[in-house]
C-alpha positions in Angstrom: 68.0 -4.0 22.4 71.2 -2.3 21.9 73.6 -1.9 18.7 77.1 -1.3 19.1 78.6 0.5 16.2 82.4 2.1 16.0 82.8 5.8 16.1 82.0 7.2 12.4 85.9 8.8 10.6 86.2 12.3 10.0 86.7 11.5 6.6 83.2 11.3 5.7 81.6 14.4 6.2 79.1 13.7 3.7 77.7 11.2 6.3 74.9 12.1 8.8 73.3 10.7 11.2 69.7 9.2 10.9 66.9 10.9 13.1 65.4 8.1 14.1 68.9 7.4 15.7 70.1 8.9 19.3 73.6 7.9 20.4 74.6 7.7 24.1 77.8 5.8 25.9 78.0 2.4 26.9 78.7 2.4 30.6 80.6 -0.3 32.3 82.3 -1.1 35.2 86.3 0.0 33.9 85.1 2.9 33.0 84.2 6.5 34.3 80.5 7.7 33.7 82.1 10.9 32.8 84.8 10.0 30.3 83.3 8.8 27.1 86.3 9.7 25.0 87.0 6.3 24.1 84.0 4.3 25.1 82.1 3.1 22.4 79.0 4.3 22.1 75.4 2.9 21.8 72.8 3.9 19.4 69.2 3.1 20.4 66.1 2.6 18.0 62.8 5.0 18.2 60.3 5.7 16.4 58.7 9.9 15.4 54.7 9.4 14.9 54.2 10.6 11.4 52.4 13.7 11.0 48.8 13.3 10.8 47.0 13.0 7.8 44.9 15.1 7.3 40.7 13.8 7.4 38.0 14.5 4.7 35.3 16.7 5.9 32.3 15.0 6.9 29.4 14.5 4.6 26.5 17.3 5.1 23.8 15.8 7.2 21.4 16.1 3.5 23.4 13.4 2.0 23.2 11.4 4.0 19.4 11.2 4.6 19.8 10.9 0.5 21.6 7.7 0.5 19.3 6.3 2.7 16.1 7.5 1.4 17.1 6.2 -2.4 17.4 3.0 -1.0 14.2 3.2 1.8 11.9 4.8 -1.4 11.8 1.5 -3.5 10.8 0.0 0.0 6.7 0.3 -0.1 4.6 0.2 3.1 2.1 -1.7 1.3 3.9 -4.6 -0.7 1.4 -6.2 -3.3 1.3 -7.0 -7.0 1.4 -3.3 -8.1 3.7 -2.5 -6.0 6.5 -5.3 -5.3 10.0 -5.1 -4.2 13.3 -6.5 -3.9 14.1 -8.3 -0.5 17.9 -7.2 -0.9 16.6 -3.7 -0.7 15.3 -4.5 2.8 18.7 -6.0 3.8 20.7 -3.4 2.3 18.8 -0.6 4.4 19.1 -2.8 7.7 22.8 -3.1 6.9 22.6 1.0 6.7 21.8 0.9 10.2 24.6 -0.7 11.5 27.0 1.9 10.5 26.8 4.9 12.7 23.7 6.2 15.1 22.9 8.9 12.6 22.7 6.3 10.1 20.3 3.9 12.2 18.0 7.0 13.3 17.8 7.3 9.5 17.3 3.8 8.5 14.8 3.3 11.4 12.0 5.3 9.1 12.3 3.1 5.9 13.1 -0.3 8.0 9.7 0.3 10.5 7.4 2.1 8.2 5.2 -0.7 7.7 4.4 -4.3 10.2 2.7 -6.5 9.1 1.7 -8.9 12.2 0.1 -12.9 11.3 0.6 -15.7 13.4 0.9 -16.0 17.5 4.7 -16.9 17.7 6.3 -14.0 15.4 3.6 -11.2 16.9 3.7 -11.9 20.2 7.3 -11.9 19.9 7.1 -7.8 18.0 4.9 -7.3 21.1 7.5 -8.0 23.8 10.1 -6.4 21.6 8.1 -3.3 22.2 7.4 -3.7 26.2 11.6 -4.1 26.4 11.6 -0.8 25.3 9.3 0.6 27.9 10.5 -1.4 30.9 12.5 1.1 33.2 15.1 -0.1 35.2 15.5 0.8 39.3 16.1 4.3 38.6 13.2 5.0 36.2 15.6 5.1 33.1 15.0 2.6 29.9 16.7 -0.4 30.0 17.4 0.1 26.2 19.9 2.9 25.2 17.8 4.0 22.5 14.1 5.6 21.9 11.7 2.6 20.7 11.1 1.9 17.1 7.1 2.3 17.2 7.0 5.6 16.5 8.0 5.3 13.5 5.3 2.6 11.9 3.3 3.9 9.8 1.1 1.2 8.2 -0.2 -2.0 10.7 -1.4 -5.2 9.4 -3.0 -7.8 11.5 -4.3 -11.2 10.5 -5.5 -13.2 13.6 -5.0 -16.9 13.2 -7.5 -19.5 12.0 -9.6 -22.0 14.8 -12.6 -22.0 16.3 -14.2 -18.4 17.1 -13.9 -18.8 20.7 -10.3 -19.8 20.7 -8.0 -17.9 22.4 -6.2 -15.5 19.6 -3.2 -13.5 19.8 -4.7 -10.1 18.3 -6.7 -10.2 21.8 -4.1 -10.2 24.0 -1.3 -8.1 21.4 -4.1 -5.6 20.9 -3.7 -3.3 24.1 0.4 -3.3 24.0 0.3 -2.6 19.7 -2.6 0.8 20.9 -0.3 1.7 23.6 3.2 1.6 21.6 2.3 2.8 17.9 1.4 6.3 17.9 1.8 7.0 14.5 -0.4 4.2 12.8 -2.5 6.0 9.4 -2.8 2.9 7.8 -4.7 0.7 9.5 -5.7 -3.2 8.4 -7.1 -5.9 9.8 -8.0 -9.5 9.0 -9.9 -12.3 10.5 -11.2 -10.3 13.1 -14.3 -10.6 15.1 -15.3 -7.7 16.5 -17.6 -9.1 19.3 -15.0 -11.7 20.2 -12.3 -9.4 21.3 -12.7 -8.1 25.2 -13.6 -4.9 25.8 -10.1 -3.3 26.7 -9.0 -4.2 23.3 -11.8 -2.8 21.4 -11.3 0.2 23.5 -7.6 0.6 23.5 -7.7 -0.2 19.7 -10.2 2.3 18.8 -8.9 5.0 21.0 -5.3 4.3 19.4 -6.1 4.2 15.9 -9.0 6.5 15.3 -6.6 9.3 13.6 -5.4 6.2 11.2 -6.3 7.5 7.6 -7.1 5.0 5.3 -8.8 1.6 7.0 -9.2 -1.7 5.5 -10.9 -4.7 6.7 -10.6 -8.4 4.8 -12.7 -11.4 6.9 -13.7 -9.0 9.6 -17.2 -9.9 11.1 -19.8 -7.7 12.9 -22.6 -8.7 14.6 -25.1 -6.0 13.2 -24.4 -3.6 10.8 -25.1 -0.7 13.4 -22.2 -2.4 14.9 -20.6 -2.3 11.8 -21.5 1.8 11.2 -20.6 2.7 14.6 -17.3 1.1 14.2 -16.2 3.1 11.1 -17.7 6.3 12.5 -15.2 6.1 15.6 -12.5 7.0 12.6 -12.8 10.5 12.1 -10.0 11.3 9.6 -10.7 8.7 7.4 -10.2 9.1 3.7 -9.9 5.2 2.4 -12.1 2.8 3.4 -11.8 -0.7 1.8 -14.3 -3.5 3.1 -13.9 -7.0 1.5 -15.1 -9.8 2.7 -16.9 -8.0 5.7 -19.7 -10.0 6.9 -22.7 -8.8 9.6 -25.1 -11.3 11.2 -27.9 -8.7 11.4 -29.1 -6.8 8.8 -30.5 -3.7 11.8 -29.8 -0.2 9.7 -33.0 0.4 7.4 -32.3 3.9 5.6 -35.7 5.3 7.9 -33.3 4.7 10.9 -30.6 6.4 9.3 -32.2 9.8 9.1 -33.5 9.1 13.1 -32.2 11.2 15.6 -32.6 10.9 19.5 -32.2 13.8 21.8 -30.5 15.8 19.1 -27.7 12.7 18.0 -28.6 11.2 15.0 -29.5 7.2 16.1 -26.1 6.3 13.9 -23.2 8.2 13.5 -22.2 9.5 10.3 -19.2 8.3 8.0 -15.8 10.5 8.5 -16.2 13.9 6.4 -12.9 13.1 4.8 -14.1 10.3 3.2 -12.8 10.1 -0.4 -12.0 6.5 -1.6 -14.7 3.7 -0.7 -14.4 -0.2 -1.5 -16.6 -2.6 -1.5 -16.6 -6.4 -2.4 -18.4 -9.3 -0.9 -19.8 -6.8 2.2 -23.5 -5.8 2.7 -22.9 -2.7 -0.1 -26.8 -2.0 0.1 -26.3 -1.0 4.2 -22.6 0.4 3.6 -24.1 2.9 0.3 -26.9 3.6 2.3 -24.9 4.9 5.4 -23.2 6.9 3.1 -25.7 8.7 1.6 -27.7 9.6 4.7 -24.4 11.2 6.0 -24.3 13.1 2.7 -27.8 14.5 2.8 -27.2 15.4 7.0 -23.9 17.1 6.1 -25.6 19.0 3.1 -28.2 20.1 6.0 -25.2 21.2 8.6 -23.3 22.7 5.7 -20.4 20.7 6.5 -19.5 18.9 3.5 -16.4 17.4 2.7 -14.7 17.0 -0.6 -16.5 14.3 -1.6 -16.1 10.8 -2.8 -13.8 10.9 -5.3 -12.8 7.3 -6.3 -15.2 4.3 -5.9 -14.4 0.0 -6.1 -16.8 -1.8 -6.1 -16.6 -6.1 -7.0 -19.0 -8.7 -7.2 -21.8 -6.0 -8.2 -25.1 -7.5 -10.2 -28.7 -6.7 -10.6 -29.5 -6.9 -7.0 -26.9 -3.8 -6.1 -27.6 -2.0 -9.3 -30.0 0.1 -7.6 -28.1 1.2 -5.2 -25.2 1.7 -6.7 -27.1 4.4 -9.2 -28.8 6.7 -6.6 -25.0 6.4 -4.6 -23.3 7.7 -8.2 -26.0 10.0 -8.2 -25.6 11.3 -4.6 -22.0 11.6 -5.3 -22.2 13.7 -8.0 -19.3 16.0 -10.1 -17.1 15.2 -7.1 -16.3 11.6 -8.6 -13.1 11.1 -10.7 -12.5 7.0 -10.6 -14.9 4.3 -11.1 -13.5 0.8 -10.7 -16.2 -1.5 -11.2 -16.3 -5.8 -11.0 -19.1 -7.4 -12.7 -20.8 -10.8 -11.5 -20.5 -13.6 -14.3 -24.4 -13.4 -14.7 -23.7 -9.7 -16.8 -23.8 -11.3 -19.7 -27.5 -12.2 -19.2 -28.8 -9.6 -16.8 -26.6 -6.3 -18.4 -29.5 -4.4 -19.9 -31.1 -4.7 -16.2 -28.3 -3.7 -14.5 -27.2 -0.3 -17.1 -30.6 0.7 -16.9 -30.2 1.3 -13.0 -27.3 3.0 -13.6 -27.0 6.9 -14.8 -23.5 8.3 -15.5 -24.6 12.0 -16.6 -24.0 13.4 -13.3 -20.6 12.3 -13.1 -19.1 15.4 -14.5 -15.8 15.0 -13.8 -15.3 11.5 -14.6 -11.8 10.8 -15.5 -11.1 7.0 -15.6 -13.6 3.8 -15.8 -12.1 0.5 -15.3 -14.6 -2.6 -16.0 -14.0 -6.2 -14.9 -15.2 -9.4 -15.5 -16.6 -9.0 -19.0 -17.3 -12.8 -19.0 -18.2 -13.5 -23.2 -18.9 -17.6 -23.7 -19.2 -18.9 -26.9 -21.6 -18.8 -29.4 -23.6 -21.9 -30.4 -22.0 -23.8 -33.1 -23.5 -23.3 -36.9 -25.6 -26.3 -38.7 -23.7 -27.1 -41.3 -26.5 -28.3 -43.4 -28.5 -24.2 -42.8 -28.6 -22.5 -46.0 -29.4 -19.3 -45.0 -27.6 -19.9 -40.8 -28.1 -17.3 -38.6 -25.3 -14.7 -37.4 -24.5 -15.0 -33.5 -26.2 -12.5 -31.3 -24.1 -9.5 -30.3 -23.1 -9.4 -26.8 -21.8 -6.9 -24.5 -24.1 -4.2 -26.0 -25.4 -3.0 -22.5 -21.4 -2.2 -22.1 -21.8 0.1 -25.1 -25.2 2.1 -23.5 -23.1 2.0 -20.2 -20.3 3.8 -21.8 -22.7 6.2 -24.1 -23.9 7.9 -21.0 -20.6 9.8 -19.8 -21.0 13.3 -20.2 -17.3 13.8 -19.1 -13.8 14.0 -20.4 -12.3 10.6 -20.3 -8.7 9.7 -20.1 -8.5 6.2 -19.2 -10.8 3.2 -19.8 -9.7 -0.5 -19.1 -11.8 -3.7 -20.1 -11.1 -6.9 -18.7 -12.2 -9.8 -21.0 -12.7 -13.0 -20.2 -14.0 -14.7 -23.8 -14.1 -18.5 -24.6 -12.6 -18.3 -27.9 -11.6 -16.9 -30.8 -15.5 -17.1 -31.8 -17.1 -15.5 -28.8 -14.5 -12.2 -29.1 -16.4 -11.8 -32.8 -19.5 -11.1 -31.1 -18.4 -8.1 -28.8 -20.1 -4.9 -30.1 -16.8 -3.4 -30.7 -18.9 -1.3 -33.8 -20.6 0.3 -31.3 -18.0 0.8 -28.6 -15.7 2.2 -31.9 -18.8 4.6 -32.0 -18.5 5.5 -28.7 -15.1 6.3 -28.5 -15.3 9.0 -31.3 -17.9 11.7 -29.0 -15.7 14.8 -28.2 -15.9 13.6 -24.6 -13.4 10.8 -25.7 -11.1 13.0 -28.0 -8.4 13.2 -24.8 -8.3 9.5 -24.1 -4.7 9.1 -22.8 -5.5 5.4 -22.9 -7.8 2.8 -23.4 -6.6 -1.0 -22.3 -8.1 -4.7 -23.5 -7.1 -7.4 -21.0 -7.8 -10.3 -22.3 -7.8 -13.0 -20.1 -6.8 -16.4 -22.3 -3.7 -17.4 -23.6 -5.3 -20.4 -24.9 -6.4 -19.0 -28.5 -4.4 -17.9 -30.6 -5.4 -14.6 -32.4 -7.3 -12.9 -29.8 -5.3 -9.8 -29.2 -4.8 -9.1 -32.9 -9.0 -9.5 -33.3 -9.5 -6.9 -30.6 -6.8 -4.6 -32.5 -8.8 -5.1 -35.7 -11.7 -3.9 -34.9 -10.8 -1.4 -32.8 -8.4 -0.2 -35.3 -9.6 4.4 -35.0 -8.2 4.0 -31.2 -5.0 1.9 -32.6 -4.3 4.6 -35.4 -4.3 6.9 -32.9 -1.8 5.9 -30.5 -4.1 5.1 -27.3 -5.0 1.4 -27.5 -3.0 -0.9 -26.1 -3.7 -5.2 -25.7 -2.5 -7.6 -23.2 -3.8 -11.3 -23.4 -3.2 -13.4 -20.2 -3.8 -13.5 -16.9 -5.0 -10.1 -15.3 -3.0 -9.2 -12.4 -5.4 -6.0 -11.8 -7.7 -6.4 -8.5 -10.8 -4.6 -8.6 -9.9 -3.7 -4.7 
């Protein structure tokens, strides 16, 4: 496009021309290309790029792993009711990833830290998602433009799918692929698994995979012997937590005699890692699992290898037929014991002063928190009206009083959860003697000391726990919640 404009007057000196202005001669036909005295002239448009601005200096490489780690910390590997999160938090650190490669190679840590695998259709679609990564194209490079994502999960959860036992499952066929893609697994569960049902390459590629994992939990699982069971766990050599609920073996074959056997030099079954700090047991064969235990603590005491030693034990559904095993394993553990959470049957009520009386807590010396649960209290019978002289309801819970009396150790935390019937059958507690308890020097650095109570039914139950616990209220440690008891013992 051209503009045609007349030649500017002398008279106006004070005007200049623009710089995004050139001027050049019109040519046409009349007139000479070299004369362009008279011939109007043309002025063309262009345009000067503006100088450039000038760019903030990039971020240092430390805050940016700080944005994405604020966001990937409220993440946890193992979501539950202690620890629960916010599904936006997931979304927002995906959405992290999209921004730059730095970014995703961040994000990647916090988004894959933890799998949790249940159902054929979703797992065995995480398993080809992990083969696309390892398929090579013709000239042996990865068909993907980026290193695969199963280095960085951390925490694996399986749950095979319900159906007959000899049904095909997807943990069978997933199993080889998840060993031979996820390096880095140290948390390691598994649920609904039976161990005999899965074909060999999977119980090889899974144990050869996963035997650094450090803490191991297994809900459903099913053995068919508990030497099966023993030789299992032993294959885990750095293993600190093991948590067995639900765990159930069809042959009872490990008698403590064969424990302490050895052939040609190799004891007949393996002992437990030496790592071993946290154990959990609930609705398993605890006599076997204790048992195992303690013979590897006795061998390793004869090797001089010793670990650290147990330090926290769960233990659920316990009543007078565990009792004594449960004493000579607090006993075999020793000073090295800091945490005792500990589930009582319903029948405590009834079969308590059997149950304490197998149980000695003077050897825990180090002893630092004791959590009790299911402290089931009914109610009382009702009073004749026409008694004169009627007789006062029988104290209950007093074998939770000698229980207590026996800790030779500086407490700082004790939890109760209480499961009473009424207002009538919380009288009857032996809170006097628990009150007495509670003021031995070994209980003057309490930190805390929790009542659950577990009915919202009655009215008046929190403030009659209060009452009569009133020495730990004045000083600042007790503390009451009535409802429902989110706390597991495992």
């Amino acid at each position: 496009m051209a503009i045609v404009l007349t030649q500017p007057q002398p008279s106006a000196p004070h005007l200049h021309p623009s710089p995004l202005i050139s001027s050049k001669p019109l040519l046409t036909s009349s007139n000479c290309p070299h004369d362009t005295s008279s011939s109007p002239r043309v002025l063309s448009l262009t345009s000067i790029a503006p100088p450039p601005k000038s760019r903030p200096p990039p971020l240092p490489t430390e805050l940016h792993l700080q944005i994405i780690n604020s966001i990937a910390s409220r993440i946890p590997h193992t979501p539950s009711r202690d620890e629960p999160y916010d599904p936006t938090d997931l979304e927002a650190l995906c959405t992290c990833s999209l921004v730059c490669k730095l970014w995703m190679n961040i994000a990647r840590v916090g988004i894959w830290a933890g799998v949790r695998l249940s159902g054929r259709r979703k797992s065995m679609a995480f398993v080809k998602l992990l083969e696309a990564y390892a398929c090579e194209a013709e000239d042996g490079r990865s068909r993907m433009h980026m290193p695969s994502f199963g280095f960085y999960v951390v925490h694996l959860s399986v749950r095979e799918t319900r159906g007959n036992a000899w049904d095909p499952k997807w943990l069978n066929d997933a199993l080889p692929t998840l060993a031979a893609h996820l390096p880095r697994v140290h948390i390691l569960e598994m649920e609904r698994v039976t161990w005999e049902y899965l074909s060999a390459r999977s119980r090889a590629a899974c144990l050869k995979a996963f035997k650094h994992a450090t803490t191991l939990t297994l809900r459903g699982f099913a053995f068919h012997t508990s030497r099966d069971m023993c030789n299992f766990l032993t294959e885990f050599g750095d293993l600190k937590v093991l948590t067995l609920d639900g765990v159930h073996c069809a042959k009872m074959n490990t008698p403590r005699w064969f424990l302490d056997c050895s052939v040609d030099g190799e004891r007949a079954v393996k002992s437990p890692s030496r790592m071993l700090e946290e154990v959990g047991v609930r609705g398993a064969p605890m006599g076997p699992i204790l048992e195992w235990i303690l013979a590897s603590f006795e061998y390793q005491k004869e090797e001089r290898k010793r670990g650290h030693g147990i330090k926290s034990i769960r233990l659920g559904g316990v009543g007078v037929g565990e009792a004594d095993i449960i004493g000579k394993f607090l006993r075999g553990v020793g000073e090295s014991l800091r945490k005792v959470h500990i589930g009582f049957d319903t029948d405590f009520i009834e079969t308590g002063d059997r149950l304490v009386s197998q149980i000695d807590l003077a050897q825990n010396t180090n002893l630092e928190e004791f959590h009790i649960f299911g402290l089931v209290v009914p109610s009382p019978p009702p009073i004749d009206p026409f008694e004169q002289d009627p007789t006062p309801p029988q104290r209950t819970l007093t074998h939770l009083t000698s229980l207590l009396s026996q800790i030779r150790s500086p407490m700082r935390v004790l939890s109760l959860a209480l499961y009473p019937a009424d207002l009538r059958a919380i009288s009857t507690i032996d809170f006097e003697g628990l009150a007495g308890v509670f003021e031995k020097p070994m209980w003057s650095k309490l930190d805390e000391v929790r009542v659950v109570i577990s009915n919202k039914g009655e009215y008046g139950l929190g403030r009659a726990a209060i009452e009569r616990l009133d020495a730990l209220n004045e000083r600042g440690v007790l503390k009451v919640n009535v409802g429902f008891d989110e706390r597991e013992v495992l």
